[in-house]
C-alpha positions in Angstrom: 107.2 140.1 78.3 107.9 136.6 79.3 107.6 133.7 77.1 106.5 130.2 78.3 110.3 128.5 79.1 111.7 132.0 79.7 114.1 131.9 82.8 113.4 133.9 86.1 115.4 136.9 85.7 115.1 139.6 88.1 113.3 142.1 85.3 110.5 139.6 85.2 109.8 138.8 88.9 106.0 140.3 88.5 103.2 140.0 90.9 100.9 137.2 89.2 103.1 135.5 87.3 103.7 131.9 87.0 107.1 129.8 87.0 108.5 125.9 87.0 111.4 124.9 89.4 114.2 123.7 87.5 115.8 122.4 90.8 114.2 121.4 94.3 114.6 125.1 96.4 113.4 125.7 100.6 110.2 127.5 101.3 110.8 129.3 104.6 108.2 131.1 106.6 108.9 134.5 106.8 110.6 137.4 104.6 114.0 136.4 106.7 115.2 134.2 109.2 116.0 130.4 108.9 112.8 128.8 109.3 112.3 126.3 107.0 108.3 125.3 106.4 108.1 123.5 103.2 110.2 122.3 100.2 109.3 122.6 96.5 111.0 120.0 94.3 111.7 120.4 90.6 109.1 120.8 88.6 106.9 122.2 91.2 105.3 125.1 89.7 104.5 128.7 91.8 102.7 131.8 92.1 104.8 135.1 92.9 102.9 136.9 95.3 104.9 139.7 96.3 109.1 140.9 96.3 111.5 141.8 99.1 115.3 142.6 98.9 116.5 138.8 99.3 113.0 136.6 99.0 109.8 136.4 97.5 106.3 135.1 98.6 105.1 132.4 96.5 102.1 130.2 96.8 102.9 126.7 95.1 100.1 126.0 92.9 99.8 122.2 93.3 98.8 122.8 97.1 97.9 126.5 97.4 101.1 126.8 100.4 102.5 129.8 100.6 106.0 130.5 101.6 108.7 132.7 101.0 112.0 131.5 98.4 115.3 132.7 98.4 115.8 135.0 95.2 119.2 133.5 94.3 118.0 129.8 94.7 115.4 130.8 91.5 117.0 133.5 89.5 117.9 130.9 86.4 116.4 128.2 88.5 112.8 128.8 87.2 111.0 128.5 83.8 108.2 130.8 83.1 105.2 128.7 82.9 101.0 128.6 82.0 99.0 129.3 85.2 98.6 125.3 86.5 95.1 123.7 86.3 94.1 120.4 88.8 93.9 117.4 87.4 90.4 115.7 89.2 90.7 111.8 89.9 88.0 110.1 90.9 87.9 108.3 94.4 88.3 105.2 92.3 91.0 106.1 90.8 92.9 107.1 93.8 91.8 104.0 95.1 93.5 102.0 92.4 97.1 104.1 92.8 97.1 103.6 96.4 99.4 100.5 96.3 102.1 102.7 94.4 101.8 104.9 96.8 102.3 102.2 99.7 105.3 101.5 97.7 106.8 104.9 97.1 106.6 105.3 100.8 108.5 102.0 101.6 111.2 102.7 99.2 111.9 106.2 101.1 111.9 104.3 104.2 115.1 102.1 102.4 116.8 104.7 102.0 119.1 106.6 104.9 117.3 109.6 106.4 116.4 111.4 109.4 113.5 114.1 110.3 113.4 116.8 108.8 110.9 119.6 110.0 109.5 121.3 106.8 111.5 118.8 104.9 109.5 117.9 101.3 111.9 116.4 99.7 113.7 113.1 99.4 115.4 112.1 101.4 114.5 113.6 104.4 111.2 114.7 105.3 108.4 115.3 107.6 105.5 113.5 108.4 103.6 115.5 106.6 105.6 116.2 104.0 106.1 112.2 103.8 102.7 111.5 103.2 102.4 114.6 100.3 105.3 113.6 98.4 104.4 109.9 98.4 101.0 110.9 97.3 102.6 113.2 94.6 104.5 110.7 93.3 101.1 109.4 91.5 99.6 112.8 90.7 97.7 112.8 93.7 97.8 116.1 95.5 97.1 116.4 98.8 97.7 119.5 101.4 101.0 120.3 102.8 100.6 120.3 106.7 99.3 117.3 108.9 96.1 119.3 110.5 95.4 120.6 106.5 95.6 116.9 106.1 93.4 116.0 108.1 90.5 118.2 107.0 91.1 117.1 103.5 90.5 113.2 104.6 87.1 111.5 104.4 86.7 110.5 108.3 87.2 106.9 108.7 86.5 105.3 112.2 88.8 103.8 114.1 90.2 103.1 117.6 94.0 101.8 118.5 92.6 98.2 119.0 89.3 98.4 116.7 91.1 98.9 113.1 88.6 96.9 110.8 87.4 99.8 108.7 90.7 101.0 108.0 92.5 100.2 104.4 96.0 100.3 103.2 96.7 103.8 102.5 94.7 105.9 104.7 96.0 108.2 106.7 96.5 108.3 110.6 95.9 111.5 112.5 97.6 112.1 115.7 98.0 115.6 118.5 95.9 117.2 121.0 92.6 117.5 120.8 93.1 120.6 120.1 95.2 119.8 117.2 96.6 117.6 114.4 99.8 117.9 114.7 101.4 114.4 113.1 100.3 111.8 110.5 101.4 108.4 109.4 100.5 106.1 106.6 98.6 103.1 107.2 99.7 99.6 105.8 97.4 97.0 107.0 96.4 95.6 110.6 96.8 98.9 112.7 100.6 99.6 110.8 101.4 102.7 110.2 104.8 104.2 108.5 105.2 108.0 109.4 108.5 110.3 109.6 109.3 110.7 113.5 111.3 113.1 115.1 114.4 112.4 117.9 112.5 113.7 121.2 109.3 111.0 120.6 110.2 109.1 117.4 112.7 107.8 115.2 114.4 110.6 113.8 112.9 109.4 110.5 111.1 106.8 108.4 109.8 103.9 110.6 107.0 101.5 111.4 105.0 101.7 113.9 101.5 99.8 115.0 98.0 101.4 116.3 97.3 97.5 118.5 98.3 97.9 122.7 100.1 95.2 122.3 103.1 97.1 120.5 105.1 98.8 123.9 108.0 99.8 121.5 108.3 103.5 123.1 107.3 105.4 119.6 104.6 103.0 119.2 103.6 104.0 122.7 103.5 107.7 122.8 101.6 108.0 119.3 99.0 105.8 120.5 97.9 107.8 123.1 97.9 111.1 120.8 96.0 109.5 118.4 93.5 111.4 117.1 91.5 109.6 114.2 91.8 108.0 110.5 90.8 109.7 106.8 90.9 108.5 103.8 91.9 110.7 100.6 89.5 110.5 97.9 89.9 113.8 95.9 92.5 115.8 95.0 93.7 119.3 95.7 92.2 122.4 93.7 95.4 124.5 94.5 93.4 127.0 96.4 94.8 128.0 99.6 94.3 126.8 102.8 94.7 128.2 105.9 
């Protein structure tokens, strides 16, 4: 049996058992293939959930995804671990992190990077994966993808010209109405900083505004997919979401 700090061997890959990334490793989508849906970065911690030849399915504890990892991108990459608990912050306490979060988000943008889809990890990411990780950064889980995002948000109203209940740090919603299908962070005054893509974006970190009277292109084509505001004020459980 596995000690706490063992390394993942493959003996001790068991159904149920818990481990701690000791390096940042993909999470792709299905038992093969090249579709990347997430990223785990070190010191992420995971559930195994089941074994094929080359992968396993995990579900990462922190935000209850599940996706599949590359055996040999674990095997001595992963410390056996206690089952994680959440830590519950208060919406106050969010509240009060926020501006390091702001400010976690701007220092990615400073750095070079371009859109990645599924990307989690500095420095290229999603939008969604943008607004976890910056979130992260101050032990404040959120979910993974942008429509789990928005579910998880207290609704805030807003409109692209009416922004006067919205507060640095909430989160923008954008899609179909059908659909969430981006999310950017807002700064202040209708700004928002998301991770864009090449076909209607930036192919990365940018800054964008909510107000008619930005035509930049970007600015343009989000506006008129936007979908609504939220504000986070709890913190994940871990439990899965689908």
């Amino acid at each position: 049996m596995a000690t706490l700090g063992t390394l993942l061997a493959p003996d001790l890959i068991q159904t149920g058992s818990c481990w701690q990334l000791c390096a940042d490793v993909n999470g792709y989508s299905r038992s093969d293939g090249a579709s990347l849906t997430t990223q785990a970065c070190h010191g992420r911690r995971f559930r195994i959930l089941k074994r094929q030849r080359k992968r396993i399915a995990v579900q990462l504890l922190e935000d209850g995804y599940r996706c599949w990892l590359e055996l040999e991108a674990v095997l001595g990459r992963a410390e056996r671990c206690a089952a994680w608990r959440p830590s519950p912050l208060s919406a106050t306490e969010i509240e009060r992190r926020l501006p390091s979060v702001l400010a976690w988000s701007k220092t990615a943008q400073q750095r070079p990077n371009v859109y990645l889809w599924g990307g989690t990890t500095e420095p290229d990411m999603d939008c969604s994966g943008l607004m976890q990780m910056a979130f992260a950064s101050q032990d404040i889980w959120i979910p993974r993808d942008a429509y789990q995002q928005e579910r998880f948000c207290q609704p805030v109203a807003a409109l692209p010209d009416d922004n006067s209940l919205l507060r640095p740090g909430d989160l923008l919603f954008f899609g179909t109405r059908r659909r969430c299908t981006h999310v950017g962070l807002h700064l202040g005054d209708g700004r928002y900083r998301h991770s864009s893509g090449q076909d209607h974006g930036r192919n990365g970190i940018g800054i964008d505004s909510l107000h008619s009277s930005d035509q930049h292109p970007v600015a343009c084509h989000y506006r008129a997919e936007f979908r609504g505001a939220g504000r986070v004020v709890r913190c994940h459980d871990g439990s899965h979401l689908s």
